[in-house]
C-alpha positions in Angstrom: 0.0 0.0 0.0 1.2 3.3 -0.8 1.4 6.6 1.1 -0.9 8.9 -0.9 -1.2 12.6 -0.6 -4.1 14.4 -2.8 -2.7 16.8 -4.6 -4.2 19.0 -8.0 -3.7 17.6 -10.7 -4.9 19.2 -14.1 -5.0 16.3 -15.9 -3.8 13.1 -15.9 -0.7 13.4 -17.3 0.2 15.8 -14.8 -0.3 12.7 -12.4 1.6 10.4 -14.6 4.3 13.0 -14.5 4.2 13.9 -11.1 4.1 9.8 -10.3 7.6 9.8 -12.6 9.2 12.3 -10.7 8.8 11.5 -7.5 10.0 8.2 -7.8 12.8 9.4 -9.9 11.7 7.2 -13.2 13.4 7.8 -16.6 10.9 9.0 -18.8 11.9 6.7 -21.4 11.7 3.9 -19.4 8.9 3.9 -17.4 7.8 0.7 -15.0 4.1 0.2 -15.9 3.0 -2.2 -13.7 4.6 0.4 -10.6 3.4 3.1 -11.8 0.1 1.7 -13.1 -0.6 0.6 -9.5 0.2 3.7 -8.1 -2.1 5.6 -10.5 -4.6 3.7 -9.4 -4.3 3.8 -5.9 -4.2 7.6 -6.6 -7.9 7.1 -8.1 -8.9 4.7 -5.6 -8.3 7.6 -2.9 -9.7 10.0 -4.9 -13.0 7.8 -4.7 -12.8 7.8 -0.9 -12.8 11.2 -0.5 -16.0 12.1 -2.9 -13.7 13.8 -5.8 -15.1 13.7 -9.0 -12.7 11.8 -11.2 -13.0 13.0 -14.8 -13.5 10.6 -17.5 -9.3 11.2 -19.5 -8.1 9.9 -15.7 -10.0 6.7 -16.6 -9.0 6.7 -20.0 -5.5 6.6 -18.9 -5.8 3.5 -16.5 -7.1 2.0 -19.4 -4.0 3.3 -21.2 -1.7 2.1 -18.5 -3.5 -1.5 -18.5 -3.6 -1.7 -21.5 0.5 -1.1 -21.9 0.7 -3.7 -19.4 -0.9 -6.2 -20.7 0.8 -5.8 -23.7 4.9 -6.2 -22.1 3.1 -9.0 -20.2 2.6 -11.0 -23.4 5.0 -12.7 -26.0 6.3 -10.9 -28.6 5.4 -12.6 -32.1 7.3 -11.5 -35.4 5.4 -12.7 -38.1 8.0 -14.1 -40.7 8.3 -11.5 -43.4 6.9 -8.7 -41.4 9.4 -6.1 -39.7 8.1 -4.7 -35.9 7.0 -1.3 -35.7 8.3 0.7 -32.6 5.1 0.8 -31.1 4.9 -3.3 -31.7 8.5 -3.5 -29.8 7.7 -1.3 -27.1 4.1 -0.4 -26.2 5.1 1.8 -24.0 6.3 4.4 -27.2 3.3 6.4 -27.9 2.8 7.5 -24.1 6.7 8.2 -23.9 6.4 10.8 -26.7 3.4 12.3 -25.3 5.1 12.5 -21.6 8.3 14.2 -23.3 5.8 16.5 -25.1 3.9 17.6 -21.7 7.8 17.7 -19.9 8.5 20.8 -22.6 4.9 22.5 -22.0 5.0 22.2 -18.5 8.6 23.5 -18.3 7.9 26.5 -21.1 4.6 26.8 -18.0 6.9 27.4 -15.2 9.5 29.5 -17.3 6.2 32.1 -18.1 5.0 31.8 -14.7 8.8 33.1 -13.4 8.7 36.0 -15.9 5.2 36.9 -14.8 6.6 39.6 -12.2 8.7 41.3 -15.0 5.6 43.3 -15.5 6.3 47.0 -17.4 10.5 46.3 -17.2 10.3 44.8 -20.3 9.6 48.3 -21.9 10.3 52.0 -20.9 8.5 55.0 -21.2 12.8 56.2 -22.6 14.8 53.8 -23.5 18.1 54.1 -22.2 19.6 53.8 -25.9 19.1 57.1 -27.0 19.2 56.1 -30.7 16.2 53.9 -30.8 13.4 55.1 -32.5 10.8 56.7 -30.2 8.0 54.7 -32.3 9.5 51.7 -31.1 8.5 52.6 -27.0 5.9 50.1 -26.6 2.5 51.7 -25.2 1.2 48.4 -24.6 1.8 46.2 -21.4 3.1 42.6 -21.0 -0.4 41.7 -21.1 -1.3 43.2 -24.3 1.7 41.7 -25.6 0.9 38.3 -24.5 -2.9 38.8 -26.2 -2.0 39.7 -29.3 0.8 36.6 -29.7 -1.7 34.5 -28.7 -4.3 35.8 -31.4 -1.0 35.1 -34.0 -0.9 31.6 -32.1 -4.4 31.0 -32.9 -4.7 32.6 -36.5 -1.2 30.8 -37.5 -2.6 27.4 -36.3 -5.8 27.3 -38.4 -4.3 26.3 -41.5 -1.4 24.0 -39.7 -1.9 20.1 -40.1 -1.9 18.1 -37.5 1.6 16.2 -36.6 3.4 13.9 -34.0 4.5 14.1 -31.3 8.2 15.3 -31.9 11.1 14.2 -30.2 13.6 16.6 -30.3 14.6 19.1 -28.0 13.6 22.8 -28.2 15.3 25.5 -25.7 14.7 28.6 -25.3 18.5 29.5 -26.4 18.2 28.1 -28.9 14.9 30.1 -30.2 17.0 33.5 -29.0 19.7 32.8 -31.5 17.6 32.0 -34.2 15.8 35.6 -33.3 18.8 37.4 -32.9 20.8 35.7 -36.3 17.4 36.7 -38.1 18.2 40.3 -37.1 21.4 40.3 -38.4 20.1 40.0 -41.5 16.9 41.9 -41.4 17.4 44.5 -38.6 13.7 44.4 -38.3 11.3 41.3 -38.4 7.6 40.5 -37.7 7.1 38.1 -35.1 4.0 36.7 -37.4 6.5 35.7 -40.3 8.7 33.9 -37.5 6.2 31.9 -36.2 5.5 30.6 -39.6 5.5 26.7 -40.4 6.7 26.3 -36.5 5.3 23.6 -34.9 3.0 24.7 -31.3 5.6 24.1 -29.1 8.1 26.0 -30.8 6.0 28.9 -31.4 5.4 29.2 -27.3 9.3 28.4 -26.7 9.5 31.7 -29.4 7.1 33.9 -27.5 9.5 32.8 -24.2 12.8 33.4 -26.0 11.4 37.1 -27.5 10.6 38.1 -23.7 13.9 37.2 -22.6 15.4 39.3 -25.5 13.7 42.4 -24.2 14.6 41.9 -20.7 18.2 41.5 -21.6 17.5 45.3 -24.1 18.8 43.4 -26.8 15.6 44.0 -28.8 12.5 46.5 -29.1 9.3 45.4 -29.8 6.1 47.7 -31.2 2.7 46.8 -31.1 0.4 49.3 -33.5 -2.5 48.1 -31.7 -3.7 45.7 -29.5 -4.3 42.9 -31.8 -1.4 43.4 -34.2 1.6 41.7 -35.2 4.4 42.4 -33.0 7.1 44.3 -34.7 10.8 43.2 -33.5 13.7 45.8 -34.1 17.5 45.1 -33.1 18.9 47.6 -30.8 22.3 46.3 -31.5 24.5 48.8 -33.6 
């Protein structure tokens, strides 16, 4: 029997993760039949205290027994027939999406520790006197958060739907590719950068461009509140 604590969780994933870290599991090779049991002792408690347990946190212990039924049974290769990865290791599909979560909640706690930059990010006058005055944002953090989330959303109508990639995205790495893009265009719009970028990355972007201005490497303008977000190098 396990100590359980009741804690928050948004979804279940955010269980399965929180199961994976505290017992220190590698993502990519999770124990199912541990953390299975402890997912559902998580639901059994649940149960006992009169919390509504929404329908994906069932789905997932069907998930997880599922998976573990699978690794409990022989592996057959038909003669002729070459194994998927999902056929050699069940476990493959929830991996990715676990790995995929791991980046969106870390991109989560990286916006949550700029949320107290407030108005530093822009100045009323800029300490480099030979920035353009019409690049003094009038807008707050806030505003600029709204309209890169209307980009988000108008960008994404048109984008078909992928997998779950498994490559790593850092916010470093998104600052470089903003800064080398200034060195050939001194000015950009943050709507063209976004283009053809995958969800993730476009977030990771929004992160990296708020990092930029904090460090007054970059000005941003915003000719209303809804617009594309101009980005101008204040780099000589």
């Amino acid at each position: 029997m396990y100590n359980i604590k009741i804690e928050s969780f948004e979804g279940p994933f955010d269980l399965l993760f929180h199961l994976i870290e505290k017992n220190e599991i590698d993502i990519k090779d999770i124990p199912i039949a541990s953390v299975f049991d402890q997912y559902m002792e998580y639901l059994k408690a649940m149960q006992e205290m009169d919390l509504d347990i929404a329908t994906e946190f069932i789905l997932m212990a069907a998930t997880l027994l599922e998976i573990k039924s699978s690794m409990l049974l022989p592996k057959q290769n038909v003669e002729g027939q070459q194994m998927t990865m999902a056929d050699a290791d069940p476990r493959e599909e929830l991996v990715e999406k676990l790995i995929e979560y791991k980046k969106y909640k870390s991109v989560a706690n990286r916006l949550k520790d700029l949320n107290t930059l407030g108005t530093k990010f822009f100045r009323d006058e800029p300490e480099i006197k030979y920035v353009d005055k019409s690049l003094c944002l009038n807008y707050s953090a806030i505003d600029l958060k709204k309209a890169y989330v209307k980009i988000l959303q108008k960008s994404s109508d048109n984008v078909m739907p992928i997998k779950y990639a498994k490559d790593q995205i850092t916010i470093d790495d998104k600052i470089k590719e903003i800064l080398k893009k200034l060195i050939v265009t001194p000015v950009i719009k943050f709507g063209d950068f976004l283009k053809n970028l995958r969800k993730i990355e476009k977030i990771v972007s929004f992160v990296a461009l708020l990092e930029l201005i904090k460090l007054n490497k970059v000005a941003a303008e915003q000719k209303n509140a809804f617009g594309d977000i101009i980005i101008k190098s204040l780099k000589r």
